[in-house]
MARLOTOR-863788 format. One record per residue (C-alpha): residue number from 0; residue in one letter; x, y negated, z. Coordinates in pm, whole numbers, m for minus. Example, Ala and Ser with C-alpha at 12.3 -4.5 7.8 and 13.67 -1.06 7.14 Angstrom:
pos,code,u,v,w
0,A,1230,450,780 .
1,S,1367,106,714 .
This chain:
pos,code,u,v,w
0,X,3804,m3080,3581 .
1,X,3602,m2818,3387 .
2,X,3773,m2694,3062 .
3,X,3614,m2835,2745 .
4,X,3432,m2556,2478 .
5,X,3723,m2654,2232 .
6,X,3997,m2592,2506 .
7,X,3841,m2251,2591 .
8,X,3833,m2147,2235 .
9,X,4178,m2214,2211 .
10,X,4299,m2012,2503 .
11,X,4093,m1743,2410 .
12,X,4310,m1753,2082 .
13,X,4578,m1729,2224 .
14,X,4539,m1495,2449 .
15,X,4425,m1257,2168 .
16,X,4720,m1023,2055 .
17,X,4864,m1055,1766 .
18,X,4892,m808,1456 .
19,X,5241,m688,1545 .
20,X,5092,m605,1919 .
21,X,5117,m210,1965 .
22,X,4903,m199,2262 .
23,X,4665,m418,2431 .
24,X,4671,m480,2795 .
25,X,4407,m350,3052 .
26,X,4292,m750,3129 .
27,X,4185,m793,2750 .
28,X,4053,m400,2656 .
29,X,3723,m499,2675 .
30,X,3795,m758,2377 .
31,X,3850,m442,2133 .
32,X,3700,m79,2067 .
33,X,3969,148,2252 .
34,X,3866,395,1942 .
35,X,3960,195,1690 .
36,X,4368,249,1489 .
37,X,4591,m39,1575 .
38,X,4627,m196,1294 .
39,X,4884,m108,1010 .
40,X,5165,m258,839 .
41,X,5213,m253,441 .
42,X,5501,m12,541 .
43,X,5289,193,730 .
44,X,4988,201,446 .
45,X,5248,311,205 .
46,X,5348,597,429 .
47,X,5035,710,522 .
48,X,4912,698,159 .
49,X,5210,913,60 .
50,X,5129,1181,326 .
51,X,4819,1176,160 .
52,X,4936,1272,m172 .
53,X,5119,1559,22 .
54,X,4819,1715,204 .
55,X,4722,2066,m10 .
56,X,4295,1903,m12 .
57,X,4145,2227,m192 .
58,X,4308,2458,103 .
59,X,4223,2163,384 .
60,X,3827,2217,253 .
61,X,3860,2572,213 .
62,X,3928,2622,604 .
63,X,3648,2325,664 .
64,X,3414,2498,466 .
65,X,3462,2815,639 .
66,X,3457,2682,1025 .
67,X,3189,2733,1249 .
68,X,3251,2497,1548 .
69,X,3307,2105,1568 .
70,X,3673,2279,1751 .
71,X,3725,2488,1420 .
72,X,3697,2135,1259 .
73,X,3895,1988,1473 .
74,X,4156,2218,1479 .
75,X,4173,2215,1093 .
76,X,4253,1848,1072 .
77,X,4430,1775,1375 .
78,X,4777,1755,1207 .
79,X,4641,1446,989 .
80,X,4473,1265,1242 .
81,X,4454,986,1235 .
82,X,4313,1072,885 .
83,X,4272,737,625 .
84,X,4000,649,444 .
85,X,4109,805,123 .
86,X,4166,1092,239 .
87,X,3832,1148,417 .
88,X,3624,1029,104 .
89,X,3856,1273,m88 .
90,X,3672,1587,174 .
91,X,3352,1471,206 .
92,X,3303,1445,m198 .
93,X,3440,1793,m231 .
94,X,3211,1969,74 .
95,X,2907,2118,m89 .
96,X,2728,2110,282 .
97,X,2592,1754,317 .
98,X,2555,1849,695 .
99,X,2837,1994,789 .
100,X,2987,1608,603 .
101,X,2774,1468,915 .
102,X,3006,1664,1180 .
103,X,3331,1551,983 .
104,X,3231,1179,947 .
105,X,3144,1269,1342 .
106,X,3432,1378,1434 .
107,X,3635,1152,1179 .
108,X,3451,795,1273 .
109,X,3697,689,1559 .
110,X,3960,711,1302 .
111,X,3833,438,1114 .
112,X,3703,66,1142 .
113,X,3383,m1,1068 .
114,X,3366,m112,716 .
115,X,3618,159,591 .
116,X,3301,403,661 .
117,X,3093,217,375 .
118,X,3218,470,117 .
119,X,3218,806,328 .
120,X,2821,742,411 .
121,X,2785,679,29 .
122,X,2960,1038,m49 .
123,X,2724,1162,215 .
124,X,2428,992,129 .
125,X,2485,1087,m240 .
126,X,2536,1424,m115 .
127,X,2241,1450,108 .
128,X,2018,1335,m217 .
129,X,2169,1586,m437 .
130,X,2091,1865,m207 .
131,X,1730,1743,m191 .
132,X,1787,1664,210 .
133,X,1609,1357,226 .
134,X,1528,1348,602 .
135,X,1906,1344,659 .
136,X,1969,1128,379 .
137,X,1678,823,517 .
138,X,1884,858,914 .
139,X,2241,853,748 .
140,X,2127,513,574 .
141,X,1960,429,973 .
142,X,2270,542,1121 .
143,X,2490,311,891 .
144,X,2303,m39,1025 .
145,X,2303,124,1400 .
146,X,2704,185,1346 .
147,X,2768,m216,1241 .
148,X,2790,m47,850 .
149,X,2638,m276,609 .
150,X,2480,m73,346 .
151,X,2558,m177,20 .
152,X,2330,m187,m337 .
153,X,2458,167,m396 .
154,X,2322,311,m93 .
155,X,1998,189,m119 .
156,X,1966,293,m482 .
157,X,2110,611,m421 .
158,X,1835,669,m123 .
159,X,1557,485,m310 .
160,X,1601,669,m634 .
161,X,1598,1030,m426 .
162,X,1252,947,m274 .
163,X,1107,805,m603 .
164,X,1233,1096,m774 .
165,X,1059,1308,m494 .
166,X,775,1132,m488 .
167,X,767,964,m172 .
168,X,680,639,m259 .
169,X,549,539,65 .
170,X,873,622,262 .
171,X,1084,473,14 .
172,X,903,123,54 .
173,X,1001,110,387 .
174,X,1323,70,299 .
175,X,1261,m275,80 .
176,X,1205,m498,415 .
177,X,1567,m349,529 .
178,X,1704,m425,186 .
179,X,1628,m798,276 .
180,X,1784,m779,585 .
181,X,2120,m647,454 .
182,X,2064,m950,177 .
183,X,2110,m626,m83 .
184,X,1860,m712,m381 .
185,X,1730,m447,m544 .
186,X,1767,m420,m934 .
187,X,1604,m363,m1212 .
188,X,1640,35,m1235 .
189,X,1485,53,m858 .
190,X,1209,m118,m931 .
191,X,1111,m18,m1190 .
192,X,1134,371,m1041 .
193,X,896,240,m781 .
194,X,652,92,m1021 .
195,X,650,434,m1250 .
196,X,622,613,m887 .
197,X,312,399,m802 .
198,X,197,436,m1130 .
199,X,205,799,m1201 .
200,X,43,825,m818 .
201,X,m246,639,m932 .
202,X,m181,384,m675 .
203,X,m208,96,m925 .
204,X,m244,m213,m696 .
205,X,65,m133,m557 .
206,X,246,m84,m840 .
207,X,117,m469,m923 .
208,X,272,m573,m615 .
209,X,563,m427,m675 .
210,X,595,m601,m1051 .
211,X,541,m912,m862 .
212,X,800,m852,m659 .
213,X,972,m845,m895 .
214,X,954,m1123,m1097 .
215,X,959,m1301,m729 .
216,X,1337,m1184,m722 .
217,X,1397,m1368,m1014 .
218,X,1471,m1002,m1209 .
219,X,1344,m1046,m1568 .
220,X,1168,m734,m1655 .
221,X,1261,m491,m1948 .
222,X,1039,m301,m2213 .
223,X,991,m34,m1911 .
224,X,864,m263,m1635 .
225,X,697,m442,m1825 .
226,X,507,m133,m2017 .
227,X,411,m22,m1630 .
228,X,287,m353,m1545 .
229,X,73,m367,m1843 .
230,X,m66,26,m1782 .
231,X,m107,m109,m1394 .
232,X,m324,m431,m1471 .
233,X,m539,m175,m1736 .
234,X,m580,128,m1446 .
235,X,m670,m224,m1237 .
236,X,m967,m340,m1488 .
237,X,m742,m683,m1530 .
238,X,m753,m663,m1890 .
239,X,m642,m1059,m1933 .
240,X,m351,m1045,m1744 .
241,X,m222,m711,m1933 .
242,X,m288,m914,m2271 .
243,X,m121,m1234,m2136 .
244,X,168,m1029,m2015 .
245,X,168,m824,m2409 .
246,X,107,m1172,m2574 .
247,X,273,m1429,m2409 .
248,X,513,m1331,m2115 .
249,X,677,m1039,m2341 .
250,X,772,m1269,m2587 .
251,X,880,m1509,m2367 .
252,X,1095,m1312,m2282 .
253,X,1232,m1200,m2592 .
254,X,1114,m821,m2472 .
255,X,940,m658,m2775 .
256,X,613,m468,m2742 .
257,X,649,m135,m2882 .
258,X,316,109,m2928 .
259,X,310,195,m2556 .
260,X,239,m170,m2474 .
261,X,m64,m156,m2635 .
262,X,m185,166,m2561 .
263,X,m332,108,m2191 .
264,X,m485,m186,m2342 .
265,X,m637,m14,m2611 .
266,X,m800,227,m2383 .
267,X,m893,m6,m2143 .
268,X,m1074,m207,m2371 .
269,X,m1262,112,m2531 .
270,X,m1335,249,m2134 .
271,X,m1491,m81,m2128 .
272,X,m1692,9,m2460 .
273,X,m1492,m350,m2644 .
274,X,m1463,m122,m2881 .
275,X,m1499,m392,m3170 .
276,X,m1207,m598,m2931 .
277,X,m996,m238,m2978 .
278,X,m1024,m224,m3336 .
279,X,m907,m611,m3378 .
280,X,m605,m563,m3143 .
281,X,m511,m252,m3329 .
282,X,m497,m441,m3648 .
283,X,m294,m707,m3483 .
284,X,m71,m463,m3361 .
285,X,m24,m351,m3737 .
286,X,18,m676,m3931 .
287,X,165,m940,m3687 .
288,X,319,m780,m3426 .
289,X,412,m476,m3653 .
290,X,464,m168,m3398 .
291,X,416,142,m3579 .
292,X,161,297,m3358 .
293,X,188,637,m3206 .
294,X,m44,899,m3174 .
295,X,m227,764,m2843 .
296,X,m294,459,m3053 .
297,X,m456,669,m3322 .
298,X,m662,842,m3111 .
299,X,m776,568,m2933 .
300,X,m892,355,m3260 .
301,X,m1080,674,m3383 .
302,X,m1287,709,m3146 .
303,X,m1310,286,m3116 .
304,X,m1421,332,m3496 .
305,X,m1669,632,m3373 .
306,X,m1825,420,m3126 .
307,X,m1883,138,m3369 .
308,X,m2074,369,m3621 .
309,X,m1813,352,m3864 .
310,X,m1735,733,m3898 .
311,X,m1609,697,m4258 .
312,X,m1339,442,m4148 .
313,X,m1207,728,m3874 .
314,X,m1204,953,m4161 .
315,X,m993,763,m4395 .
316,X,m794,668,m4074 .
317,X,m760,1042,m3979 .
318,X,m669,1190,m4317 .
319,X,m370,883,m4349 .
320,X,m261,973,m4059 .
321,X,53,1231,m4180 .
322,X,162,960,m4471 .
323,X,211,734,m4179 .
324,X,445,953,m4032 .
325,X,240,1107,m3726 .
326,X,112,1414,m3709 .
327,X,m263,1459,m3569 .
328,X,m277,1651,m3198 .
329,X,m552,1879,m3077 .
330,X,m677,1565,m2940 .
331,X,m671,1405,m3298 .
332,X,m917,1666,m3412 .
333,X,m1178,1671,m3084 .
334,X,m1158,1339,m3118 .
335,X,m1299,1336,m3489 .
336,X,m1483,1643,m3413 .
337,X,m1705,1402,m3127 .
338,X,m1657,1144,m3409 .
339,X,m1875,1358,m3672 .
340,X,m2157,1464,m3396 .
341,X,m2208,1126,m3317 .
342,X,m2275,990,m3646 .
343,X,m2447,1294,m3740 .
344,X,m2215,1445,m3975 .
345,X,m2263,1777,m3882 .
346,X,m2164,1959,m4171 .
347,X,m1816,1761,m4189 .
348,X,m1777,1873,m3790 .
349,X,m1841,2251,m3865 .
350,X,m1608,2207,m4167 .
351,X,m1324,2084,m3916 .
352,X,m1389,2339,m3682 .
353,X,m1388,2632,m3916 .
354,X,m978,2485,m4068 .
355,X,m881,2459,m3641 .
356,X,m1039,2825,m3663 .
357,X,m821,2890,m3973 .
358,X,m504,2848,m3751 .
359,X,m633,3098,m3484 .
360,X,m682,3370,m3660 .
361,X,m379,3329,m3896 .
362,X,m522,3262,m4197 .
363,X,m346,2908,m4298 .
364,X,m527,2645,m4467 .
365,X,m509,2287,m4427 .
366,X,m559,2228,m4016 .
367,X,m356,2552,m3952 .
368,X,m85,2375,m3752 .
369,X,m352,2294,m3498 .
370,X,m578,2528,m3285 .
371,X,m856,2473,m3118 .
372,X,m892,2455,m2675 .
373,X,m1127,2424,m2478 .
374,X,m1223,2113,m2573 .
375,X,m1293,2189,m2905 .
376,X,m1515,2446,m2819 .
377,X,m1697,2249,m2612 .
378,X,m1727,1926,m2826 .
379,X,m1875,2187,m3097 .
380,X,m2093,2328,m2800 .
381,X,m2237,1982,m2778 .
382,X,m2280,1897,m3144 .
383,X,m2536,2227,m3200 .
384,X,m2676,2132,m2872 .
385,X,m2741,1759,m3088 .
386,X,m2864,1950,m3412 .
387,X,m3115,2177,m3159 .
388,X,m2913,2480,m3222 .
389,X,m2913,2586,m2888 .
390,X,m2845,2976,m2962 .
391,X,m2546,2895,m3176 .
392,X,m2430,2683,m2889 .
393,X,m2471,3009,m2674 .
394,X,m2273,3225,m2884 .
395,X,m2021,3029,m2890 .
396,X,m1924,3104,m2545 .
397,X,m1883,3455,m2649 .
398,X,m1654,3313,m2981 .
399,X,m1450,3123,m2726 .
400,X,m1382,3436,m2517 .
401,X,m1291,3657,m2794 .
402,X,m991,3373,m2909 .
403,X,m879,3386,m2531 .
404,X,m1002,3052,m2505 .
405,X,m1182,3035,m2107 .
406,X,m1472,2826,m2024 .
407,X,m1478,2569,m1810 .
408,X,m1723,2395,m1576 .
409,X,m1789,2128,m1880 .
410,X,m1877,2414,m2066 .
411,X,m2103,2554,m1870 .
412,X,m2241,2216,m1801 .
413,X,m2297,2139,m2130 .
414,X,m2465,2474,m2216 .
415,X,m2695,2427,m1906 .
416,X,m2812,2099,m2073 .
417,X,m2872,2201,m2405 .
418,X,m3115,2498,m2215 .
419,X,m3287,2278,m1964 .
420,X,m3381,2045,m2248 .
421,X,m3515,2344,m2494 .
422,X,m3708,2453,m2213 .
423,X,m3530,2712,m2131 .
424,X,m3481,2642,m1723 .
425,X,m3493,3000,m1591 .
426,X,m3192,3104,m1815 .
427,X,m3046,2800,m1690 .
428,X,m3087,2905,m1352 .
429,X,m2971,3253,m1375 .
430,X,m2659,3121,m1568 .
431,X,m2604,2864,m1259 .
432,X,m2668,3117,m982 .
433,X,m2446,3382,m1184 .
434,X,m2119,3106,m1165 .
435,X,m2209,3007,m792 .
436,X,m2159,3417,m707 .
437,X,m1873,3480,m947 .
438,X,m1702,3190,m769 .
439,X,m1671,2995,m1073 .
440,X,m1513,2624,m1030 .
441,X,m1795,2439,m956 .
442,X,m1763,2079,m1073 .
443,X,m1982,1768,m1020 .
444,X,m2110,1778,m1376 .
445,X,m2231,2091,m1302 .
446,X,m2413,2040,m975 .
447,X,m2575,1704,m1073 .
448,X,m2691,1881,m1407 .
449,X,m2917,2136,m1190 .
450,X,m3012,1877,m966 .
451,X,m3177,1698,m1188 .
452,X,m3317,1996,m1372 .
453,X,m3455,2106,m1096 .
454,X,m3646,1770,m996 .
455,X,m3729,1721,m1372 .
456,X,m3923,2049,m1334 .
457,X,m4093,1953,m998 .
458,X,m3898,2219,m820 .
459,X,m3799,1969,m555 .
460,X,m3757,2253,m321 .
461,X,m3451,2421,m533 .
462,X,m3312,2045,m587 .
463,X,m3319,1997,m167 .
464,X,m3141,2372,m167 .
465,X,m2895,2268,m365 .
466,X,m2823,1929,m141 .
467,X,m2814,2134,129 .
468,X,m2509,2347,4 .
469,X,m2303,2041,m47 .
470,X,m2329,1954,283 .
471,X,m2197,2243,371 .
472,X,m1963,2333,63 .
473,X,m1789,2692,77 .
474,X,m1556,2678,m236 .
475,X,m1600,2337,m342 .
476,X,m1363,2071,m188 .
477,X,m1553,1771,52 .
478,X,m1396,1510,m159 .
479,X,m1552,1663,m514 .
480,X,m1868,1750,m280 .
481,X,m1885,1417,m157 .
482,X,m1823,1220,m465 .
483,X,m2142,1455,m600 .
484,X,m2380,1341,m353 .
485,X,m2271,951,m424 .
486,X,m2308,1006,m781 .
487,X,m2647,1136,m724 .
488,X,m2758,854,m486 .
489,X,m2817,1059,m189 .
490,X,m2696,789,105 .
491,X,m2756,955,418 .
492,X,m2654,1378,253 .
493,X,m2315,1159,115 .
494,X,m2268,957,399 .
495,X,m2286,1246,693 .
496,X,m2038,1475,490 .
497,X,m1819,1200,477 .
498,X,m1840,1122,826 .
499,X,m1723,1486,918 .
500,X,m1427,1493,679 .
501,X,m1342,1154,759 .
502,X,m1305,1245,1162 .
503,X,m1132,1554,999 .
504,X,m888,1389,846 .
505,X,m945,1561,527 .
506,X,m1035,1210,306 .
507,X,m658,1176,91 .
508,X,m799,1056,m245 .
509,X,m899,688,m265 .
510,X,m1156,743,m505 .
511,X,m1396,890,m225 .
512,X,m1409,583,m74 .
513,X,m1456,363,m361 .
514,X,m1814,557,m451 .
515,X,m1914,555,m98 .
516,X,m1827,146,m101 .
517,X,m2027,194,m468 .
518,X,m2322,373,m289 .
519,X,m2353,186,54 .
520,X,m2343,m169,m168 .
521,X,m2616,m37,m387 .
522,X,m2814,44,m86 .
523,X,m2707,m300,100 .
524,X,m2549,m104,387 .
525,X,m2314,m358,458 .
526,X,m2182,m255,766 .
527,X,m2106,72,631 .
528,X,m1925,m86,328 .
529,X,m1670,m253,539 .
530,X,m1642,67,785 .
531,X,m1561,290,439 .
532,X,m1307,5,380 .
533,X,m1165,m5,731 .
534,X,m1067,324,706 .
535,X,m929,383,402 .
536,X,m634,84,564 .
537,X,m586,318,836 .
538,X,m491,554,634 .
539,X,m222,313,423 .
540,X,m397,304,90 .
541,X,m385,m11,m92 .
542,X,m740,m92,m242 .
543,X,m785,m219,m584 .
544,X,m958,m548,m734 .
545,X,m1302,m446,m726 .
546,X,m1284,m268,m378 .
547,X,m1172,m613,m205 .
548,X,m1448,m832,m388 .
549,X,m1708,m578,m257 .
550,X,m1564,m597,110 .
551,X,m1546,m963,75 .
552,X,m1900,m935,m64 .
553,X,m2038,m721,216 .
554,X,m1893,m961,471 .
555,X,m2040,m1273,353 .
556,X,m2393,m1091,376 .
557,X,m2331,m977,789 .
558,X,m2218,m1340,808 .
559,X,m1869,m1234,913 .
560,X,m1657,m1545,722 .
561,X,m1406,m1530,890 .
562,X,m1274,m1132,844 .
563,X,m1351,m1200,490 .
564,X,m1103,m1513,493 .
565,X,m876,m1247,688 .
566,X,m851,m1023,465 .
567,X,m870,m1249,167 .
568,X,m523,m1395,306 .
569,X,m389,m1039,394 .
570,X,m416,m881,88 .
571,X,m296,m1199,m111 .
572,X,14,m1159,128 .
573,X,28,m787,52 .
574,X,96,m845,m291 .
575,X,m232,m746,m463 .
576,X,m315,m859,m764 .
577,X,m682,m985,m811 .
578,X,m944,m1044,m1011 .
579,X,m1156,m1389,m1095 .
580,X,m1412,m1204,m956 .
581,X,m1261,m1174,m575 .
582,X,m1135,m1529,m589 .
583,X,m1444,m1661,m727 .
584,X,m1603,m1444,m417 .
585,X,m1374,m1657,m200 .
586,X,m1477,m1952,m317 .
587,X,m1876,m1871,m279 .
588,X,m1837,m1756,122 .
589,X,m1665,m2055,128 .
590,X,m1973,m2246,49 .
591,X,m2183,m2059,211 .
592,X,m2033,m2176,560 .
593,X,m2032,m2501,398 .
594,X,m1626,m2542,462 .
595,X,m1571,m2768,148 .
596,X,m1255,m2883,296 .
597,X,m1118,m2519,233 .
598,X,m1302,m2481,m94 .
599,X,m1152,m2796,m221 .
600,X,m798,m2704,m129 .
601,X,m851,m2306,m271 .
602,X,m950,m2397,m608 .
603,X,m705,m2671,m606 .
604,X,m410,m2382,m549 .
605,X,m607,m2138,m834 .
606,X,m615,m2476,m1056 .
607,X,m217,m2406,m1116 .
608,X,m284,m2029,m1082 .
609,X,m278,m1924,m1525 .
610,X,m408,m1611,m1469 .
611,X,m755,m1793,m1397 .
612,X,m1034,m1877,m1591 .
613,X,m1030,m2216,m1494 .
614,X,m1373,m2304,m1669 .
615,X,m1536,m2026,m1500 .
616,X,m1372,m2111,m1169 .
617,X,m1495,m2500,m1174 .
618,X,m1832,m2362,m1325 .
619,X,m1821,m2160,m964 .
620,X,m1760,m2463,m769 .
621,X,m2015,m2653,m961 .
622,X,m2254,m2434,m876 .
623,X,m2174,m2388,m495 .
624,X,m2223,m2809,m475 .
625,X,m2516,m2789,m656 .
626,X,m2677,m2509,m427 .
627,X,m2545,m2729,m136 .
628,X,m2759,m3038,m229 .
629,X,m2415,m3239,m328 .
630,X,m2538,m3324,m683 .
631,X,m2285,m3611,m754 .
632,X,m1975,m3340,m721 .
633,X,m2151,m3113,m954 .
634,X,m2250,m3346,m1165 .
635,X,m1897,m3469,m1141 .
636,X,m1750,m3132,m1252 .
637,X,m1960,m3032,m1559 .
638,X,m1915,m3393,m1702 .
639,X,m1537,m3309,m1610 .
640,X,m1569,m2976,m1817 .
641,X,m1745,m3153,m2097 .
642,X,m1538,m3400,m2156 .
643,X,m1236,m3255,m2179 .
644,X,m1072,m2911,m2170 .
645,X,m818,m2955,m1915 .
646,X,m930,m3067,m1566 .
647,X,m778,m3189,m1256 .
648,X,m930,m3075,m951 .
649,X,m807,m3388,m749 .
650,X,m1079,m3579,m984 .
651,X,m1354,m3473,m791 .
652,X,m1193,m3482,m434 .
């Protein structure tokens, strides 16, 4: 009769050998790693933990230090073998060579089971980090999971904070999916690391996925994350989810805003020109939320108030700035400077300029503490060029020069402007040629500036010269060249260079792509929209809000649903975080194949969604009915809308 599964357990059992067992017998060695230390009594711990109180450590590590060969190592420590755990946490933490750790834990391993080699990796990976080997650091964390050691939170943070700190964001995500395979959940510190990592490499979507993440985990964010979240959804254009995360989430929280919560809103709202919608948020800021603002904020609501034509509210702003404790930057002054030109004031401008002049040449006076850059010169460059002063704009080049202040290509841009529009286009184009053979950074300002110039005056032949050169730039780099041509409209010049450095491999920045998805939508060259797209993925670059809507967009006109739907799903899955308008793009291919199954069941999922603008997104659906000849559900929807402001999608199912 065949044994049962319970009887063969339990002679297996008892065939196993027990503690006390010495040796094992030949029958059963397969059962056990032959490397592996019999195990030890408390007797024997207490011995072995007294020899190693005995061993001299500093002169063991000396002659470690100073051996060449894994025998020199060998020979060193063969009267402790087998060494104990202690004892070889006690080397590795004291060897300054992270490597020559490797050939000790190497050479040590057999000594020790398994887990007892949690805390010598650590010392090495900790190590490895400190000495800025991060190669060997990422395969000693490999080698841990390949050994049977589970890492714990501190490697992983140890690792992940290294390749944050080094800026290898990329790599160090990699090591997230492992992290959830080791059931090791990373904390607060890590991620927000990775968020300021994704953040300060302008790699903004990802840095939203990684918030979400985040809050996924169930981690509640602090000030920090939730500062780079906000700065994130603003570099994004998702201006209502910064402010519901600044006016609702935060102090749901019980997190407090402080002044550089509102800052990326600020000056995402005045990028936007909401300049008015700045101005009220700043005095919210002041008298309900009351965060002393910093000197970003200030800056940010002057020029808010120079853009709304209120130049005498800047000023009073600008001279109250010190009695609210802040002293006004460099950046304070251009700011007012472009403030005063804009409304006009010239003569309160020149005043300005002449008390940041004050501080250069050491004379004191009231702006002494702050001198003026390049910026200043060429915000005053600009505001003669306004007043038709185009000599004193000349001149002060020279000025500029003489206070070791250097031009740059926005001030040579901005002098070649104020001469093409007096008239004065040969002196412009001596002054351009003169930069081109003095090797001058050339910048697109610069280039589009003679372009135009050039076809202004009907010298189409100089314009076409000047095209020509940027398809084959010497000195100017095929990203800047490239992103000239696209801002200048030229399809095929910008779309062959990019071609070439594509194939090259010499496209890096993500912005490239983004105006030549700008310029082949504005042409409606579809397929070349979703090519640009394609292979910017290839190259691992998460795309941002407005990049996936105008996929999505180009798409739905080849009639390609489906990849839309594809990559709709993928990048939802990915962790990006999107705008109405890709979800309301969505919702419109959907209708266009007339699948109102799967329109129906997406805006009943972004019904519960409350980062949507649920009238707008039933408005969309509306609309799609209506276009589809289904009056009744329209109809059904607007009355919906009307008569109430909730609605329940199910209502019109």
């Amino acid at each position: 009769m065949p044994p049962t599964a319970a009887s063969a357990a339990t002679a297996a059992a008892a065939a196993l050998p027990s503690p006390s067992q010495r040796r094992v017998p030949a029958a059963k060695s397969v059962w056990l790693n032959p490397n592996l230390p019999p195990p030890q009594s408390a007797a024997e711990l207490q011995q072995r933990q007294h020899e190693d109180r005995t061993i001299d450590v500093s002169a063991l590590v000396s002659a470690l230090s100073v051996s060449r060969t894994l025998a020199d190592l060998a020979a060193a420590l063969a009267p402790h073998r087998p060494v104990s755990a202690r004892l070889l946490g006690a080397l590795l933490s004291r060897l300054s060579d992270p490597r020559r750790g490797v050939a000790l834990l190497d050479l040590l391993a057999p000594d020790l089971p398994a887990p007892a080699l949690l805390i010598p990796y650590n010392l090495l990976l900790r190590s490895a980090c400190r000495a800025g080997d991060l190669r060997l650091a990422s395969g000693l964390l490999l080698e841990m999971r390949d050994r049977g050691v589970a890492p714990d939170a501190f490697s992983y943070s140890t690792l992940l904070a290294a390749l944050t700190r080094a800026g290898h964001l990329d790599h160090a995500l990699t090591f997230l999916p492992l992290m959830e395979d080791d059931a090791v959940a990373p904390d607060l510190i890590l991620f927000s690391n990775l968020i300021h990592l994704a953040l300060r490499g302008g790699d903004a979507p990802k840095a939203l996925a990684l918030f979400s993440r985040l809050r996924g985990a169930g981690i509640r964010p602090d000030l920090k994350a939730y500062n780079a979240a906000v700065a994130a959804y603003c570099k994004s254009d998702l201006l209502r989810d910064a402010k519901r995360l600044l006016l609702h989430d935060m102090p749901a929280d019980g997190v407090a805003p402080d002044a550089e919560s509102y800052s990326p809103i600020l000056a995402a709202l005045a990028r936007r020109g909401r300049h008015l919608a700045a101005v009220s948020l700043f005095s919210h800021m002041r008298a309900v939320a009351r965060v002393k603002p910093d000197l970003s904020v200030f800056n940010i609501v002057l020029n808010a108030y120079g853009q709304l034509d209120l130049a005498r509210e800047a000023d009073r702003l600008f001279w109250n700035m010190r009695r609210a404790g802040v002293a006004p930057s460099v950046v304070t002054y251009n700011t007012m400077l472009r403030v005063y030109g804009d409304a006009g004031l010239f003569g309160e401008a020149v005043h300005l300029f002449d008390l940041m002049r004050s501080a250069s040449d050491g004379t004191g006076g009231a702006g002494s503490s702050v001198k003026p850059n390049v910026v200043t010169y060429n915000t005053m460059i600009a505001i003669y060029g306004k007043s038709l002063e185009d000599e004193k704009a000349g001149s002060l080049v020279q000025d500029m020069q003489a206070n070791g202040v250097q031009p740059n290509a926005i001030t040579y841009s901005t002098i070649l402007s104020i001469w093409v529009k007096a008239g004065k286009l040969d002196r412009a184009a001596k002054l351009f040629e003169k930069l081109r053979e003095a090797g001058t950074e050339i910048d697109p300002v610069l280039y589009q500036t003679m372009v135009v110039a050039y076809e202004r005056a009907g010298l189409v032949s100089q314009a076409k010269r000047l095209l020509h050169d940027l398809k084959e730039p010497e000195g100017i780099p095929k990203e800047t060249a490239i992103r000239i041509l696209a801002s200048a409209g030229r399809v095929e010049e910008a779309a062959w260079l990019f071609r070439r450095a594509a194939n090259a491999g010499e496209i890096k920045d993500s912005s490239v792509h983004r105006a030549m998805m700008d310029l082949f939508a504005k042409n409606r060259r579809h397929r070349n929209v979703v090519e640009v797209f394609d292979e910017m993925r290839k190259l691992g670059q998460l795309p941002d809000s407005e990049m996936i809507a105008t996929t999505m967009n180009a798409c739905g006109k080849l009639k390609e649903f489906d990849k839309a739907a594809a990559l709709y799903q993928a990048m939802r899955e990915e962790g990006c975080v999107f705008s109405d308008r890709v979800h309301f793009q969505m919702i419109s291919l959907l209708g266009a194949q007339k699948d109102f199954k799967a329109l129906e069941t997406l805006v009943g999922e972004l019904s519960h969604d409350p980062s949507i603008d649920k009238r707008e997104l039933y408005l969309v659906a509306a609309g799609i009915y209506e276009r589809a000849d289904k009056f009744d559900k329209a109809s059904q929807i607007i009355s919906q809308i009307r008569s109430s402001n909730g609605f329940d999608v199910r209502k019109f199912r």
